[in-house]
N, C-alpha and C positions, 0 to 999 in steps of 0.2 A: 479526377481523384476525389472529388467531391460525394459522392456515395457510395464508391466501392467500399471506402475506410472506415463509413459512418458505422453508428454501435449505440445500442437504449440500453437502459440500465433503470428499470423501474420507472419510467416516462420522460425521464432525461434526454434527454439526443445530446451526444458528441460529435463531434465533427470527424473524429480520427478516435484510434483507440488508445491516444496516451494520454496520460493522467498527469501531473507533476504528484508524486510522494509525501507525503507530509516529514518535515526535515527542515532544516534550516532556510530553501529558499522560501519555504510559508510565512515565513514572518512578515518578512515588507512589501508593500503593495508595488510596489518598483521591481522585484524581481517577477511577480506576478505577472503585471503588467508588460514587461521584458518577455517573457515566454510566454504570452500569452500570442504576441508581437509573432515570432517566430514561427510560431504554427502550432502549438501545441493543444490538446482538444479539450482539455479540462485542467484544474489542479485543485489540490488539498492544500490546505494549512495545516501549519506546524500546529503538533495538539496544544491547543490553550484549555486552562487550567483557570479555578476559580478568583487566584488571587497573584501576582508576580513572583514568579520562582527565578532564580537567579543558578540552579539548576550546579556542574559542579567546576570546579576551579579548573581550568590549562593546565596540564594539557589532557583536552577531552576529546578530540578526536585528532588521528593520524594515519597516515595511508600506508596501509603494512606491506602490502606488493601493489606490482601494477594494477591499479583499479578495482581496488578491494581495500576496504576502510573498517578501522577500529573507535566506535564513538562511546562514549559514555556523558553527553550534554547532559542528561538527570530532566529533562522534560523543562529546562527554562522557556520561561515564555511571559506576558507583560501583564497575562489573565485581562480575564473576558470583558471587562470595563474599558481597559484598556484599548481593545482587539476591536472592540464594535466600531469604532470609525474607520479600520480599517478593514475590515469587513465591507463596510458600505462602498469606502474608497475602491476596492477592487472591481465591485459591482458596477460603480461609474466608470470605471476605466477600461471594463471587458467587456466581452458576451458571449465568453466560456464558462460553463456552470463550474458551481466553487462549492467544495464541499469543506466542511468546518468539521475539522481535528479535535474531539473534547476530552479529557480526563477530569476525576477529581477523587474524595475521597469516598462519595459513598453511591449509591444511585442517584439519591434524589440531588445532588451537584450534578451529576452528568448529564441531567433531567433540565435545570434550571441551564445551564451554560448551552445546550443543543437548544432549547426558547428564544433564550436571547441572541445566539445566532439565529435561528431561522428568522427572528424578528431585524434582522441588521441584515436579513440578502440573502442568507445560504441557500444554497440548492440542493443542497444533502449534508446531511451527519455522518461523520466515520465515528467511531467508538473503539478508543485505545485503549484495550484490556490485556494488552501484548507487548511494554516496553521491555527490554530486558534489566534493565539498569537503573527504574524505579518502582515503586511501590504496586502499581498497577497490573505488575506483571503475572500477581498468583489468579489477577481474576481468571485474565485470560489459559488457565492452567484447571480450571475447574465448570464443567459444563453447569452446573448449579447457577452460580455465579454469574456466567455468559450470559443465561438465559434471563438471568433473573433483571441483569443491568440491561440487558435489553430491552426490556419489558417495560419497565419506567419509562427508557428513553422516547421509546416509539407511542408511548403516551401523551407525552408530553409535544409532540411537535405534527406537524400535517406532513413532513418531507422527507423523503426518503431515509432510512439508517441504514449504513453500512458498520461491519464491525470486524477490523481488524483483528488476524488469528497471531500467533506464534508458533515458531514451529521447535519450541521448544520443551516440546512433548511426547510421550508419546504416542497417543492416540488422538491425531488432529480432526479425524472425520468426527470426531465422538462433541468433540467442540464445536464444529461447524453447524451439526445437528442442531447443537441446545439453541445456537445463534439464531435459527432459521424458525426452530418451536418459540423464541421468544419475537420473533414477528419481524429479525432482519430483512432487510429489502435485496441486500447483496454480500457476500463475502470478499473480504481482502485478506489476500493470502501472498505472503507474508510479514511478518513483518521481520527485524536484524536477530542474527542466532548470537545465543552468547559463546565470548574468547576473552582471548587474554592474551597481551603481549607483553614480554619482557626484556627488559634492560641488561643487552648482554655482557656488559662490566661488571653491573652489581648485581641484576637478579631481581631488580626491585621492580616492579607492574609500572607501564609508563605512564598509563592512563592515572589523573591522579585518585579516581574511583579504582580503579583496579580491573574488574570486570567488564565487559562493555558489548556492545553489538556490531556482529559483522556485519556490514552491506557488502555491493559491488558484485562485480561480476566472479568472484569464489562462492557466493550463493548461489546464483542461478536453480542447477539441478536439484537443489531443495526446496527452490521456489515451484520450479516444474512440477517435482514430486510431489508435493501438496496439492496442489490446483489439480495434478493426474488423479491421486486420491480422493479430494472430495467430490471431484464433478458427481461421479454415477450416482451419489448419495443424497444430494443435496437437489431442490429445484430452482432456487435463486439462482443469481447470475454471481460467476465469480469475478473478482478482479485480479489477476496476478501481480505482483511483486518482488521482485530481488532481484539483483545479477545482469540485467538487461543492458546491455552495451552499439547493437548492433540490432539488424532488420531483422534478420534470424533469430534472434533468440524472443523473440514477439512471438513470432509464428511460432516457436514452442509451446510457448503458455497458450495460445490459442489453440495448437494442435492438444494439449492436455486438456482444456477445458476450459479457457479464461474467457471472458464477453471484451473485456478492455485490459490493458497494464498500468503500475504505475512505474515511473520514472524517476532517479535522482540522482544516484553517487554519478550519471555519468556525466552528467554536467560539470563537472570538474574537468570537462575535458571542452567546456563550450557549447550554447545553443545552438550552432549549427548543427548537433547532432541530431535535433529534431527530424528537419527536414532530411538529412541522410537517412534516416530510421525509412521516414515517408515514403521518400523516391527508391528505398529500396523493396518496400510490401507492396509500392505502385506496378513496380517494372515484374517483380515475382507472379502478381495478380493477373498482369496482359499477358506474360509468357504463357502462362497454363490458361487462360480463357477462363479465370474466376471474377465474375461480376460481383459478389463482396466476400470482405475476408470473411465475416459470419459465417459464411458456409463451408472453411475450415473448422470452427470450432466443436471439439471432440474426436477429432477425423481419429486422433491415436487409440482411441477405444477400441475404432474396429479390430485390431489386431490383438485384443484380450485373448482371444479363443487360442487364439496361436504363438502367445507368449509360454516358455517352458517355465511350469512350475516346480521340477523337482531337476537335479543334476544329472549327470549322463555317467555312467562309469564302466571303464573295461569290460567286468565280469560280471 
């Protein structure tokens, strides 16, 4: 299993193609270190921010059906002062590449915080211009923008940038674009769509933000569907994201166009999910005689030609 699974991402080597997501278990080097344990090929930090956000009051996230979650955290995190020892700490503890989550308010903070990680260990930059439920969320809504915070960031550091999309738009290729003209190394796609749950006595939002982002596996096929959209446009490598619960739903995003996934709401459900993910692309891979998953990826393109573009009708 050791190199059918394997996956580069801009000169990075994974071992497997999962990722951890940036989310709650990036904070502590413990949960890191935990999954790092169990097999997982890489992981993200939760995006950290230039100074200690405390992000917004409980209740901010809750799980609205089976395996499908409503969060609205507001991007707390201990900021980058803070985060650098833990950053290094990961670094001593693994030898999974770790990629560093950054937000702030303007470029030149996204510029400054993606330094000082790379200078504390990282192995890559993600760049959060895609939260739903704070501030950060219009950059990622305007290709201007994408490009332009890209552009600083990839200045500013020697290693990789990836840059999270939204798909809380509507024209996502048109974003992925600006990402890749401002000098992205990889896309991630996607990140939580915006919802909204209500309190069916009174009516009132439970979240106490109101608004918030879906994960889990009710995303999935909007995760598919972006990754299926950007691939043919883009030449970076994609990373997929959302919805992923199960072996199959990998090979999706691979079959659409993804290089790697990432990983998170299902661990709510326990680390051993890793390795079920694993021994299930291991045993699907020896059935058909595919020496790496790589050579899945795009396979759904070919069937472009022979997808119906217009409906069928009687007369």
């Amino acid at each position: 299993m050791l190199n059918e699974l394997s996956c580069e991402i801009s000169g990075i080597k994974f071992k497997n193609p999962l990722i951890l997501a940036s989310g709650i278990l990036g904070v502590a080097p413990s949960s890191i270190v935990r999954l790092a344990k169990a097999g997982i090929g890489g992981s993200t930090t939760k995006s950290i921010g230039p100074r200690t956000r405390l992000g917004f009051s409980n209740p901010s996230i809750i799980e609205i059906d089976d395996g499908t979650f409503l969060n609205s955290v507001g991007l707390a995190n201990p900021g980058i002062e803070a985060f650098i020892p833990e950053i290094e700490e990961i670094k001593k503890k693994t030898s999974i590449p770790l990629i560093v989550s950054v937000f702030g308010d303007n470029p030149e903070i996204y510029a400054e915080i993606a330094k000082k990680s790379e200078l504390a260990g990282a192995d890559a930059i993600e760049i959060n211009v895609s939260c739903p439920h704070a501030e950060v969320a219009s950059i990622g809504l305007s290709a201007e923008l994408t490009k332009e915070f890209t552009q600083c960031v990839k200045k500013a550091v020697n290693i990789p940038v990836f840059v999270k999309l939204t798909p809380n738009l509507a024209n996502i290729i048109r974003i992925a674009k600006a990402a890749e003209e401002g000098g992205a190394d990889a896309i991630v796609a996607i990140n939580t769509v915006r919802g909204l749950s209500l309190d069916i006595e009174t009516g009132r939002p439970i979240l106490s933000h109101g608004i918030g982002g879906i994960s889990g596996t009710a995303i999935r096929p909007i995760g598919v569907r972006c990754v299926y959209e950007i691939y043919p446009h883009i030449k970076i490598p994609i990373i997929g994201c959302g919805g992923i619960s199960k072996w199959q739903d990998v090979l999706e995003y691979i079959y659409a166009g993804a290089t790697a996934v990432q990983i998170g709401s299902i661990f709510s459900r326990g680390e051993d999910k890793i390795i079920e993910i694993l021994d299930g692309l291991h045993n699907f891979l020896k059935k058909h005689n595919i020496s790496n998953l790589q050579e899945l990826k795009g396979k759904s393109h070919d069937y472009d030609d022979e997808l119906e573009a217009k409906p069928k009708f009687l007369n």
